[in-house]
OpenMM code with the backbone's topology and positions (N, CA, C; nanometers):
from openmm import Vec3, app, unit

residues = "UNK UNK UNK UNK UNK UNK UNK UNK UNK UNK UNK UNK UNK UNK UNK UNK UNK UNK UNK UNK UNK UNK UNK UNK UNK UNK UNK UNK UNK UNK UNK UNK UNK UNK UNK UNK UNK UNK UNK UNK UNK UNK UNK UNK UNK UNK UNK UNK UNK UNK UNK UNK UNK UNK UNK UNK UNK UNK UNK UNK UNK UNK UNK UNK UNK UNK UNK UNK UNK UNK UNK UNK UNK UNK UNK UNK UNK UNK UNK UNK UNK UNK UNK UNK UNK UNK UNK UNK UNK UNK UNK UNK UNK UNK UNK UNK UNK UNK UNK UNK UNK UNK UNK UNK UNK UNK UNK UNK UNK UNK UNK UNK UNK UNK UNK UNK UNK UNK UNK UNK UNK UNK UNK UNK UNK UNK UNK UNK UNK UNK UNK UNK UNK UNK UNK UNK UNK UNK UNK UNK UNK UNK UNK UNK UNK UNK UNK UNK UNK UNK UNK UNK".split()
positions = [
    Vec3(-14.7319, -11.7332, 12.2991),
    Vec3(-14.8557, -11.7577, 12.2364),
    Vec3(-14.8318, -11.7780, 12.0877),
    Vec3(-14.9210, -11.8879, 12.0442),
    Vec3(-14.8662, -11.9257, 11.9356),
    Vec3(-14.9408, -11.8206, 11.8328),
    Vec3(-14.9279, -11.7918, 11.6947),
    Vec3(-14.9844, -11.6851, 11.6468),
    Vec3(-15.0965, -11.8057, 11.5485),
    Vec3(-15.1820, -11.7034, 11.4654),
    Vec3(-15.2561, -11.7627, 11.4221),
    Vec3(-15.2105, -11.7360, 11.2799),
    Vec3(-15.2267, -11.8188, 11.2140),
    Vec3(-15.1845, -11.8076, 11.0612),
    Vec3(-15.2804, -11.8207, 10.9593),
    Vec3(-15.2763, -11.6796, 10.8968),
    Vec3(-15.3711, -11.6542, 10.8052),
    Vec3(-15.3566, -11.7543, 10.6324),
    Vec3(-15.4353, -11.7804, 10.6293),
    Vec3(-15.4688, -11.8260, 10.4874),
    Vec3(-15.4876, -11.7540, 10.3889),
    Vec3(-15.3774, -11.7519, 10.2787),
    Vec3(-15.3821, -11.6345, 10.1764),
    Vec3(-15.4689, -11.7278, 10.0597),
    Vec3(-15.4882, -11.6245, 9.9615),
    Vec3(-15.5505, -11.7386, 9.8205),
    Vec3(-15.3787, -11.7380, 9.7821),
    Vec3(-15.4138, -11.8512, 9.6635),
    Vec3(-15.2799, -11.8174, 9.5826),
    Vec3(-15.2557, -11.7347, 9.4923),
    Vec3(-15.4053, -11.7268, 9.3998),
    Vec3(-15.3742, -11.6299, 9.3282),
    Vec3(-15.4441, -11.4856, 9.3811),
    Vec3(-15.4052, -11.4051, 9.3764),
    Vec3(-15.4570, -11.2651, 9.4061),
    Vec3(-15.5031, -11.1988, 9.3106),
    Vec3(-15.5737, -11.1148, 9.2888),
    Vec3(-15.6783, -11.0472, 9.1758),
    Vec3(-15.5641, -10.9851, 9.1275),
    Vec3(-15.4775, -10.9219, 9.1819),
    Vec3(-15.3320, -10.8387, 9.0997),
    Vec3(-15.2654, -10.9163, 9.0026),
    Vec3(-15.2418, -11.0694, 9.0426),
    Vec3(-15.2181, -11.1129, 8.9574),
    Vec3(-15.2399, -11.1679, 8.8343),
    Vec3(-15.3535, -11.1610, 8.8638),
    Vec3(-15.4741, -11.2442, 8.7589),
    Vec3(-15.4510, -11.0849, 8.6805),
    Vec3(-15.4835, -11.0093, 8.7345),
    Vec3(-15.4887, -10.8774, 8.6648),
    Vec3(-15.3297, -10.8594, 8.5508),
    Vec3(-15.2628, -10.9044, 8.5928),
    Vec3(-15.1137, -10.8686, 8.5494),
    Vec3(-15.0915, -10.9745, 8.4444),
    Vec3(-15.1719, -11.0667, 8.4461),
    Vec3(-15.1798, -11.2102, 8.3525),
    Vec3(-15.2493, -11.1581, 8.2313),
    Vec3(-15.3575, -11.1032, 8.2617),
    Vec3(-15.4430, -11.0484, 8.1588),
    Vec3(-15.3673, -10.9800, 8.0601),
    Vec3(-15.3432, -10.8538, 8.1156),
    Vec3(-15.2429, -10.7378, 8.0808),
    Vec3(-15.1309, -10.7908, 7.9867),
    Vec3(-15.0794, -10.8851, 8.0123),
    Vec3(-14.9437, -10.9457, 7.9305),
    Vec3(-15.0347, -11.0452, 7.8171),
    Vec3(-15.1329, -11.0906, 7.8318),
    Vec3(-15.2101, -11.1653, 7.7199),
    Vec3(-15.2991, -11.0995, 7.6577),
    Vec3(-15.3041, -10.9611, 7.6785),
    Vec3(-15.3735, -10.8259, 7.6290),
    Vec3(-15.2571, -10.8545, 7.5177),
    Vec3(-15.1517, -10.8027, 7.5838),
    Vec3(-14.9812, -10.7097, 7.4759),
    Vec3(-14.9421, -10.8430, 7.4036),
    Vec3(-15.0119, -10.9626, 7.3890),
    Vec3(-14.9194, -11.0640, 7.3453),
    Vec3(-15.0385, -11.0577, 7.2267),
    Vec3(-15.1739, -11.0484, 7.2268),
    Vec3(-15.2612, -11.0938, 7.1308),
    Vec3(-15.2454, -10.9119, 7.0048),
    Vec3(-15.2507, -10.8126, 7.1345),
    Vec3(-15.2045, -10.6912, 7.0063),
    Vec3(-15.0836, -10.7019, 6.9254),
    Vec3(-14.9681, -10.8048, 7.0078),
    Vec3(-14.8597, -10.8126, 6.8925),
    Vec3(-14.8556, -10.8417, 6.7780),
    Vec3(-14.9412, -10.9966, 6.8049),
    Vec3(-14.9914, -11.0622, 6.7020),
    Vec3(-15.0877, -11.0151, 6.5914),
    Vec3(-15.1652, -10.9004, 6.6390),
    Vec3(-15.2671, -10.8170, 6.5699),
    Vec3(-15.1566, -10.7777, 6.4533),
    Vec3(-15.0472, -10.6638, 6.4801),
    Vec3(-14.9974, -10.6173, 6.4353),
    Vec3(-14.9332, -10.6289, 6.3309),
    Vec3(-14.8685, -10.7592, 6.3968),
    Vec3(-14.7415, -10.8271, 6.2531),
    Vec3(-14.8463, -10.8848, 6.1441),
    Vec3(-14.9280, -10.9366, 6.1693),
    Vec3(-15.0782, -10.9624, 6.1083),
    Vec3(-15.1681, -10.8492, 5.9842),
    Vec3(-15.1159, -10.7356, 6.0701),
    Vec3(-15.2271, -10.6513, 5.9667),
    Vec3(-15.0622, -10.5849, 5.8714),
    Vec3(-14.9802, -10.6088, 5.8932),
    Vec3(-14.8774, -10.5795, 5.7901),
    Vec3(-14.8504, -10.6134, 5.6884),
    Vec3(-14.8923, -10.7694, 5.6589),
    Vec3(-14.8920, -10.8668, 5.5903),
    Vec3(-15.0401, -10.8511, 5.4945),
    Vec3(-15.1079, -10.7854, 5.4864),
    Vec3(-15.1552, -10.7103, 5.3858),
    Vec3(-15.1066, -10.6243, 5.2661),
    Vec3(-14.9545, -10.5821, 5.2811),
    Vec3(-14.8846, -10.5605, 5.1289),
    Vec3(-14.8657, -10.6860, 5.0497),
    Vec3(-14.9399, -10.5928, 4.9679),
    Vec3(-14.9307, -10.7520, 4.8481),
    Vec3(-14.7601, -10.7699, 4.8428),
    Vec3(-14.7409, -10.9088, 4.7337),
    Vec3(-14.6154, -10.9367, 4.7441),
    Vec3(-14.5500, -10.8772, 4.6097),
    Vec3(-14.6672, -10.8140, 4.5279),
    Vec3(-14.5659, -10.7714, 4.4295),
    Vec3(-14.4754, -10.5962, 4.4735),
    Vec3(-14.5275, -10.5579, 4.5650),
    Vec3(-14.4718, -10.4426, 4.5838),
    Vec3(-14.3724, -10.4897, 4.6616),
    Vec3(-14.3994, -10.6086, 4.8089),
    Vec3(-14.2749, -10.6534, 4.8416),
    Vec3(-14.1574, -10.6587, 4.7688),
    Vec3(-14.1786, -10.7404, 4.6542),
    Vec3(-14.0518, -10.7944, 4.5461),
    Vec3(-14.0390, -10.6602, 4.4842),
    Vec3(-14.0790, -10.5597, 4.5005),
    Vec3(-14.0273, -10.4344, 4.3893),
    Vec3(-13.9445, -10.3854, 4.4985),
    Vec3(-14.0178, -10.3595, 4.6954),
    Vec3(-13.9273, -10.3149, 4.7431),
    Vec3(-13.7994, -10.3468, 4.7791),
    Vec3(-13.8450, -10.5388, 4.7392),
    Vec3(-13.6986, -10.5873, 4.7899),
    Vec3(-13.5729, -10.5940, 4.6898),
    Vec3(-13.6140, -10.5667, 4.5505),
    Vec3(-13.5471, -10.5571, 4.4383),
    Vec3(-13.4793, -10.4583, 4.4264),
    Vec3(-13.5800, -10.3507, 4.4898),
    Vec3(-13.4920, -10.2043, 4.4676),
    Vec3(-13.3791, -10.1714, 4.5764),
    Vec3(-13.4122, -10.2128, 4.7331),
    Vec3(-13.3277, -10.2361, 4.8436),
    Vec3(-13.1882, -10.3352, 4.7740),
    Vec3(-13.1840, -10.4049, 4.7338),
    Vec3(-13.0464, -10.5264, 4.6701),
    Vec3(-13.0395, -10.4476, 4.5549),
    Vec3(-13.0747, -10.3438, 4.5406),
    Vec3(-13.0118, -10.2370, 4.3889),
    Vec3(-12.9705, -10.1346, 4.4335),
    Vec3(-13.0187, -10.0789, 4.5557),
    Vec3(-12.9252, -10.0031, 4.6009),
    Vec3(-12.7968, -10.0470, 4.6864),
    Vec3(-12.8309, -10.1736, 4.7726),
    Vec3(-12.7357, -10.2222, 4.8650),
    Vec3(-12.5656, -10.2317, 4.7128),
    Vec3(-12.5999, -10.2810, 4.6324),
    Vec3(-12.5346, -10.3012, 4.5028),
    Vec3(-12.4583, -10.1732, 4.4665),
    Vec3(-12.5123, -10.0783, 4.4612),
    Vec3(-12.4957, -9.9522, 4.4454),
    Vec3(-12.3634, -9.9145, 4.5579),
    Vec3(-12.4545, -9.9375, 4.7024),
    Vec3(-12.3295, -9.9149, 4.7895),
    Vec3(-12.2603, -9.9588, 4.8131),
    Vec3(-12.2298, -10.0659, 4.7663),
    Vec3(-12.1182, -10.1453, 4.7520),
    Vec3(-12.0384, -10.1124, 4.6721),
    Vec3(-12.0778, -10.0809, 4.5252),
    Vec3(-11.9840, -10.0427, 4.3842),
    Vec3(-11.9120, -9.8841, 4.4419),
    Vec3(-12.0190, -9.8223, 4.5021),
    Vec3(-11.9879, -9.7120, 4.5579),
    Vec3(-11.8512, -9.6898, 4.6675),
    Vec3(-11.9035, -9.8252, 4.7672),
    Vec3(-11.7506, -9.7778, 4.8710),
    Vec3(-11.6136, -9.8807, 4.8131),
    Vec3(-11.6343, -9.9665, 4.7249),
    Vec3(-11.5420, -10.0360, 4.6300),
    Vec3(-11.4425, -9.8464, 4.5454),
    Vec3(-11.5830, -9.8100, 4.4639),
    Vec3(-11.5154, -9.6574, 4.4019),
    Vec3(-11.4342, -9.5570, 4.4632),
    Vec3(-11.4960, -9.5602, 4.6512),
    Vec3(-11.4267, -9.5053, 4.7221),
    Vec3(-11.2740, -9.4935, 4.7344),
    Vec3(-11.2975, -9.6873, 4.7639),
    Vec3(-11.1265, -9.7048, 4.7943),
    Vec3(-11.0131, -9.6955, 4.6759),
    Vec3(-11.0967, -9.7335, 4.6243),
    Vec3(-10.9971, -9.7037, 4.4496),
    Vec3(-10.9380, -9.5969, 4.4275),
    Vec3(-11.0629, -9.4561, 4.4485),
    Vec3(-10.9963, -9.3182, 4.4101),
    Vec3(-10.8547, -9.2685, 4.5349),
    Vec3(-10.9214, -9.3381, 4.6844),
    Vec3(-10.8285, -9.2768, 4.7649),
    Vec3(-10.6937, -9.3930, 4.7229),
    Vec3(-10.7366, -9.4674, 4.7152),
    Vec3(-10.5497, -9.5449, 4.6487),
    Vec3(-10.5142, -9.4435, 4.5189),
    Vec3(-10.5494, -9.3980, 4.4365),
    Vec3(-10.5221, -9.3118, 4.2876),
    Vec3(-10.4943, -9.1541, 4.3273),
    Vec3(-10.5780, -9.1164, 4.4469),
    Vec3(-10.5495, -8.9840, 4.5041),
    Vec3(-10.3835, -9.0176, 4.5736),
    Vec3(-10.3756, -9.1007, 4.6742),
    Vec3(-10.2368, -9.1227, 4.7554),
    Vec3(-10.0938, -9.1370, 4.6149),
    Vec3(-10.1713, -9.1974, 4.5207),
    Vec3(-10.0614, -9.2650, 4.4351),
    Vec3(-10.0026, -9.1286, 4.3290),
    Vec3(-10.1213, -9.0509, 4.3111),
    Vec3(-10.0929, -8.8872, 4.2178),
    Vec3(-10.0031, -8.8391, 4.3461),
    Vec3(-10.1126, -8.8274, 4.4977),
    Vec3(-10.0152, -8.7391, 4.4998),
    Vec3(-9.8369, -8.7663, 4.5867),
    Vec3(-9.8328, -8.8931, 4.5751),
    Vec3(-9.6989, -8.9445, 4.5337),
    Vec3(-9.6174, -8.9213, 4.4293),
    Vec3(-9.6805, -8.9345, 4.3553),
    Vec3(-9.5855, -8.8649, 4.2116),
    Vec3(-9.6324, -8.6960, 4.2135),
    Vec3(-9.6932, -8.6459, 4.2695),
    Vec3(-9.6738, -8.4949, 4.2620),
    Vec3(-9.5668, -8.4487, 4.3577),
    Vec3(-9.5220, -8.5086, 4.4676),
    Vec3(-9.4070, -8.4676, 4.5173),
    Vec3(-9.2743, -8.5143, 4.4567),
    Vec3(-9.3049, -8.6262, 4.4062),
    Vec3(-9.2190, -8.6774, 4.3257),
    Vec3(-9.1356, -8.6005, 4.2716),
    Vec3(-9.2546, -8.4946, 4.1401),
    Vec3(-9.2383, -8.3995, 4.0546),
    Vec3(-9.2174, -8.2951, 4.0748),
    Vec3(-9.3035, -8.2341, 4.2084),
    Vec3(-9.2007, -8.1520, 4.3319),
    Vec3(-9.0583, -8.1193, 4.3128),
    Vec3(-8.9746, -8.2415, 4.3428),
    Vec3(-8.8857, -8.2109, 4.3776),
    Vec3(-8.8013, -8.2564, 4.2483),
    Vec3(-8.8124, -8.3175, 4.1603),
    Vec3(-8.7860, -8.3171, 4.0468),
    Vec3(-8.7311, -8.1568, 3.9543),
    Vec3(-8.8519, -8.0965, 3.9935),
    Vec3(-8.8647, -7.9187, 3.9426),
    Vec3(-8.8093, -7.8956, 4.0245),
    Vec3(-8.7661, -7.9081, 4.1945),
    Vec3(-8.7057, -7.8058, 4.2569),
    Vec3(-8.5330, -7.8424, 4.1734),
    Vec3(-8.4924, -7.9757, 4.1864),
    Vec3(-8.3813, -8.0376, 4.1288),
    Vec3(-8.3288, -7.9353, 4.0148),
    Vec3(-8.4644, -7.9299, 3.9064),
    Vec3(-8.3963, -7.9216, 3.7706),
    Vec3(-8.4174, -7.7296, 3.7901),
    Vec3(-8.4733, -7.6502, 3.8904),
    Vec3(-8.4686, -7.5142, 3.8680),
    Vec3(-8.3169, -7.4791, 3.9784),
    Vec3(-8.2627, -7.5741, 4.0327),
    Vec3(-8.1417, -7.5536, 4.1016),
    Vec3(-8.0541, -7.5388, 3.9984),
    Vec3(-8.0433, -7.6356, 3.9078),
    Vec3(-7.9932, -7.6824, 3.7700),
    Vec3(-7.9595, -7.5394, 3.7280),
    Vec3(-8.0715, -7.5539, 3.6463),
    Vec3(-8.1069, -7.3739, 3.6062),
    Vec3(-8.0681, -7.2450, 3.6502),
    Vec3(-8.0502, -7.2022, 3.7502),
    Vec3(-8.0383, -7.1205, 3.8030),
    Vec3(-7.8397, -7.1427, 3.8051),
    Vec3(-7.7988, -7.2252, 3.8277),
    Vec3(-7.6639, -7.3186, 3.8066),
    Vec3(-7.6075, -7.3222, 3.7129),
    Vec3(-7.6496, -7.3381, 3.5725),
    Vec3(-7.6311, -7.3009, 3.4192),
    Vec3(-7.6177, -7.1492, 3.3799),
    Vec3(-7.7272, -7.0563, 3.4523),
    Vec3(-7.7389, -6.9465, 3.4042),
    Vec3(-7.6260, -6.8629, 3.4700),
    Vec3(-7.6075, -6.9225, 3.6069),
    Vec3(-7.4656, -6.8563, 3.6704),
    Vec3(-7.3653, -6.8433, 3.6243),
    Vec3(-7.3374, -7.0128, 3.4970),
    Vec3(-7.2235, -7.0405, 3.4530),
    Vec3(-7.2385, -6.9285, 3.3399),
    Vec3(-7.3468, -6.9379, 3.2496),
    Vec3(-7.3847, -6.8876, 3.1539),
    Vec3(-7.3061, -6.7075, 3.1511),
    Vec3(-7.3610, -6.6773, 3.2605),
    Vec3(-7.3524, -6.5050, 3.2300),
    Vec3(-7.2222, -6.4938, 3.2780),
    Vec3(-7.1210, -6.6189, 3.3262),
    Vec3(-6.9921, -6.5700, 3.3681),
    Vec3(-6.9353, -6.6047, 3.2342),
    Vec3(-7.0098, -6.7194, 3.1653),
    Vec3(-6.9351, -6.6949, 3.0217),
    Vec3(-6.9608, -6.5957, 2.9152),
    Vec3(-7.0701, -6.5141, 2.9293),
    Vec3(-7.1299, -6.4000, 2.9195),
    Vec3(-7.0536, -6.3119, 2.8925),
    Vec3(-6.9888, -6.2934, 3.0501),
    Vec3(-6.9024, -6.1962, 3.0736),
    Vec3(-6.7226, -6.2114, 2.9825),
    Vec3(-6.6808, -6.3512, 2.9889),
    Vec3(-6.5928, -6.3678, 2.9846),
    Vec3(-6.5849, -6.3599, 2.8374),
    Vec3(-6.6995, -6.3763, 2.7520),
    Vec3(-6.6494, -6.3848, 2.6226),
    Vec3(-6.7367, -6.2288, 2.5910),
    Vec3(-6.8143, -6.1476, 2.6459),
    Vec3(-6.7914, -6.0124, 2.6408),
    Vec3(-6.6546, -5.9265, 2.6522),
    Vec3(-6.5564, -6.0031, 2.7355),
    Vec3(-6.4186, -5.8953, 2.7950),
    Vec3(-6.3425, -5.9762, 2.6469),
    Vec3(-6.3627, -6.1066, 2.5711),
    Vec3(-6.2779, -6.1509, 2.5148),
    Vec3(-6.2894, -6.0609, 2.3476),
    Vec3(-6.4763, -6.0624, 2.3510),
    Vec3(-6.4924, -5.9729, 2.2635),
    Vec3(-6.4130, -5.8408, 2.2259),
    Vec3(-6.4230, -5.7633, 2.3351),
    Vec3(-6.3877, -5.6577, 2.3290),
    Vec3(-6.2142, -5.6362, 2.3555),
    Vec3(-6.1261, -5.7535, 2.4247),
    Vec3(-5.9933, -5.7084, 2.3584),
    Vec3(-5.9843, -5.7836, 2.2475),
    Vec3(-6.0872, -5.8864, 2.1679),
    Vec3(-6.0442, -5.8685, 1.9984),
    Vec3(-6.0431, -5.7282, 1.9329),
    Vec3(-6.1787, -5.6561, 1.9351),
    Vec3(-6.1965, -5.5435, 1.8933),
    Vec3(-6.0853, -5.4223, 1.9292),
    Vec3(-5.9981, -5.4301, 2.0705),
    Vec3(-5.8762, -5.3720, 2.0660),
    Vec3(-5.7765, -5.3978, 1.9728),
    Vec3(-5.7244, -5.5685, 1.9932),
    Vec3(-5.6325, -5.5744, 1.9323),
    Vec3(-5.6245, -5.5747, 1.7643),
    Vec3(-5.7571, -5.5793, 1.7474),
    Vec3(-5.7862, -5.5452, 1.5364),
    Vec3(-5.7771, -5.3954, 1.5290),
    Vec3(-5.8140, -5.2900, 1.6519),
    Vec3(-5.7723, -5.2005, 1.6360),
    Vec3(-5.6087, -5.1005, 1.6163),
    Vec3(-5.5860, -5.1685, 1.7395),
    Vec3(-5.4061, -5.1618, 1.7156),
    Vec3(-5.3647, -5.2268, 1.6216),
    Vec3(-5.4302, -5.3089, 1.5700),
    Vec3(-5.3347, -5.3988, 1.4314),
    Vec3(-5.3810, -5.3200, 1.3166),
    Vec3(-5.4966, -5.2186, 1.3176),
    Vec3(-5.5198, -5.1307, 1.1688),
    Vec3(-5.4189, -5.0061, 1.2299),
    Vec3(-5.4122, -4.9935, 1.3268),
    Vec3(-5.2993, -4.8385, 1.3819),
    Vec3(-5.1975, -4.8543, 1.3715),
    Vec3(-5.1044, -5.0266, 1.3910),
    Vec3(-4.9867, -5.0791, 1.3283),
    Vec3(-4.9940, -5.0299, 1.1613),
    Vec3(-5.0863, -5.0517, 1.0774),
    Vec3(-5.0649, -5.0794, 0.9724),
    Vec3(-5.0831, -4.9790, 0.8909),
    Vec3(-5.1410, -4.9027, 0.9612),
    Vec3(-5.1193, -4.7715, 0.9222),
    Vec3(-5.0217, -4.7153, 0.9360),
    Vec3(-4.9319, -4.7202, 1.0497),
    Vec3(-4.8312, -4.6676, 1.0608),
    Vec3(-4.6931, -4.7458, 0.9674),
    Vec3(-4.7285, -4.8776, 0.9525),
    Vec3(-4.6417, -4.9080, 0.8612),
    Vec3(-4.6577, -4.8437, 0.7048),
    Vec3(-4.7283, -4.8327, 0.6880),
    Vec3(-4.7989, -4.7391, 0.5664),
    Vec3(-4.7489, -4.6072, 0.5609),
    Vec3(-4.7438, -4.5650, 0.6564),
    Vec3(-4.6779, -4.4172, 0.7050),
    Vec3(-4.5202, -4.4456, 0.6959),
    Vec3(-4.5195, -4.4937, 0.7822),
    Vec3(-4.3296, -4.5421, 0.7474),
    Vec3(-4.2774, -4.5995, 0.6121),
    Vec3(-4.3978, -4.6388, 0.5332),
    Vec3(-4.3722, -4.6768, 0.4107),
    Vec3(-4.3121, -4.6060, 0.3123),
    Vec3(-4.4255, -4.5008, 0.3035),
    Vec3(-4.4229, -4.3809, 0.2517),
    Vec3(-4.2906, -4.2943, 0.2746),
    Vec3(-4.3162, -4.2711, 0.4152),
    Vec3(-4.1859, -4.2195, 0.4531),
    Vec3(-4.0399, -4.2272, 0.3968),
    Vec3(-4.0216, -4.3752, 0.4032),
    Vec3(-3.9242, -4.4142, 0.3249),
    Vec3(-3.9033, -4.4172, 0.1891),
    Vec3(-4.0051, -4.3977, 0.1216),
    Vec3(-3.9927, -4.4148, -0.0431),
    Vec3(-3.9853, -4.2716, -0.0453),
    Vec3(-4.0274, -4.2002, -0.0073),
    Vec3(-3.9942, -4.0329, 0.0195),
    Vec3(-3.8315, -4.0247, 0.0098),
    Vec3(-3.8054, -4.0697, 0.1706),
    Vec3(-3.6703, -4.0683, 0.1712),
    Vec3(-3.5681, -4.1017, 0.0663),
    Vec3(-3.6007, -4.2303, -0.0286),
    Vec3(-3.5265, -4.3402, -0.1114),
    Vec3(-3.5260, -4.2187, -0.2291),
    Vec3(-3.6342, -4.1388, -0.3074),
    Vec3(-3.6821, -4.0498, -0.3679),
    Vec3(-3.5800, -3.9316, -0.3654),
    Vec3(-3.5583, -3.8922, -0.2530),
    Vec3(-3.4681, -3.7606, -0.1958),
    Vec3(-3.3285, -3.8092, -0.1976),
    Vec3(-3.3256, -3.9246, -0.1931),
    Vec3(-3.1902, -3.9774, -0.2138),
    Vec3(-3.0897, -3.9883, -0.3389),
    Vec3(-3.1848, -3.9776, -0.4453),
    Vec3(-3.1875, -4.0354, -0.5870),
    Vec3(-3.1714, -3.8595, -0.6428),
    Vec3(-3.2787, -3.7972, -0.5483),
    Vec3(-3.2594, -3.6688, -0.6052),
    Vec3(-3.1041, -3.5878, -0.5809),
    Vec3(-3.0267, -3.6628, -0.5369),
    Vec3(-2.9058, -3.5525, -0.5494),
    Vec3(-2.8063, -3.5813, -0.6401),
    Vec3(-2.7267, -3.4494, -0.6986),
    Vec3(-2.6947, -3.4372, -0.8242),
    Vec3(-2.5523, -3.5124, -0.7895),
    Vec3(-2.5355, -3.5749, -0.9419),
    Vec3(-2.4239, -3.6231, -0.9524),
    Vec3(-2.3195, -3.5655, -1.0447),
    Vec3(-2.2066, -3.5635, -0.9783),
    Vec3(-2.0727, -3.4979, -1.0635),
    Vec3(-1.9770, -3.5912, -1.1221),
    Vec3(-1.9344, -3.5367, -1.2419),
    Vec3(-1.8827, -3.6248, -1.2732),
    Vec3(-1.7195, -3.5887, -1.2419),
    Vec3(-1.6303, -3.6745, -1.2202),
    Vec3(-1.5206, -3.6682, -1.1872),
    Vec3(-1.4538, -3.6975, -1.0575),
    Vec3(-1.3507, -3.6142, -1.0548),
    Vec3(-1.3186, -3.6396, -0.8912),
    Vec3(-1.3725, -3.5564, -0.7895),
    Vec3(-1.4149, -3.6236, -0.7029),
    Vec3(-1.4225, -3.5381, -0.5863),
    Vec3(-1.5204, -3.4582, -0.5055),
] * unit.nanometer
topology = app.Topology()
chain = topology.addChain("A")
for resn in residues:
    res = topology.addResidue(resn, chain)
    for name in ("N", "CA", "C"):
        topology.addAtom(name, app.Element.getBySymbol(name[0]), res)
């Protein structure tokens, strides 16, 4: 049996309804962008002047950025630099002063057998002084004995 075939409309009230609805949201769009356009244009141009004065700003700003971190990397390149520069020159140091107090020492021990040997050289000379004496004593006692005259 053959069926019977219904006749639809084409358009259906849903759709008509759904047509509306989207030409509702299309005429409030237009409302909208519409009632915005009520700022006058001189505040526009102040806001848009001040927006390209700051955009300016952030620009000079992340330009300042990169600058300092190149000047930060580049110090502290030369602070290790200088690092090790000071570790270098307190190796140095410490290297000098080693030499230093062994010459310290060495011309402390040299000091002190000068001060010996000026001592033994006044105890020599005293004693030659003593033996000096001694002898002119002796030469003295020599002279002192009597002489005879004649034979024998």
């Amino acid at each position: 049996m053959a069926r019977k075939r219904r006749s639809g409309e084409i358009f259906s009230m849903s759709f008509l309804d759904c047509m509306s609805c989207g030409f509702g949201a299309v005429i409030l769009f237009f409302m909208i962008i519409n009632s915005r356009n009520d700022i006058p244009d001189d505040q526009t141009k102040a806001l848009q002047a001040e927006t390209n004065k700051l955009e300016i700003e952030v620009l000079e700003g992340r330009k300042n950025l990169a600058l300092s971190r190149t000047s930060i990397q580049k110090l502290e390149t030369e602070e290790d630099e200088a690092n090790d520069q000071i570790s270098i020159i307190k190796a140095l140091i410490a290297e000098l002063q080693a030499e230093l107090a062994k010459y310290d020492d060495d011309t402390l021990a040299k000091i002190q057998a000068i001060e010996k040997l000026q001592a033994d050289i006044k105890s020599l000379e005293e004693e030659v002084k003593r033996l000096l004496a001694l002898k002119k004593e002796q030469d003295q006692a020599g002279q002192r004995i009597r002489s005879f005259k004649g034979e024998g």
